[in-house]
C-alpha positions, 0 to 999 in steps of 0.5 A, spaced: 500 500 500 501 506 497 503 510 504 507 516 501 500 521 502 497 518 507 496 522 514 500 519 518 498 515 524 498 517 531 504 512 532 507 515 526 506 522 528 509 522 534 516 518 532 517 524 525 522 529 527 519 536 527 524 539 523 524 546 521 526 551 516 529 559 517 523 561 513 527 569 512 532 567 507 532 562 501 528 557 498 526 555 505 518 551 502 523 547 497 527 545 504 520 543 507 518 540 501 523 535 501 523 534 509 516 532 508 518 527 503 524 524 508 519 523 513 520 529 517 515 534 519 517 541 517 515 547 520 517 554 517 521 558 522 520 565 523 520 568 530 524 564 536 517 561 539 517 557 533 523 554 535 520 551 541 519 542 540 524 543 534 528 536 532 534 541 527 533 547 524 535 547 516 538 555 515 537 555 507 542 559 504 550 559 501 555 559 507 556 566 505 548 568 506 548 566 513 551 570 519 548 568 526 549 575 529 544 577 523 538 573 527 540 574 535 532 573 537 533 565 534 537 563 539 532 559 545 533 559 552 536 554 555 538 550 549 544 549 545 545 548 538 550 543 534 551 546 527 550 541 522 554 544 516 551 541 509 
């Protein structure tokens, strides 16, 4: 059976990782696009209460696009974040 656009399963639901993505820069709704089709649950990212439940976090852009000064309100209380260069 065809699964690939079926709504998951409660079960399901709750194993998917929710994945987001900074959605001020880049073609961040073709980055979610293709972290559902992985399996993911994406969320587009654009305020930092948006961050709270997250998995990862996927930053659209070249590295050149990207300075972590530029966004100060993106950094969560209390939690820590590991770069994943990709």
């Amino acid at each position: 059976m065809d699964r690939s656009n079926a709504v998951p399963t409660a079960t399901e639901a709750r194993t998917r990782l929710r994945i987001g993505t900074l959605a001020s820069q880049g073609d961040f709704a073709a980055h979610a696009e293709m972290l559902g089709s992985l399996g993911a649950d994406p969320v587009e990212v654009r305020t930092s209460d948006e961050l709270e439940g997250l998995d990862g976090l996927v930053i659209p852009g070249g590295e050149t696009a990207w300075n972590p000064r530029s966004a100060p309100t993106l950094r969560p209380a209390g939690r820590s974040w590991a770069p994943a260069p990709g």
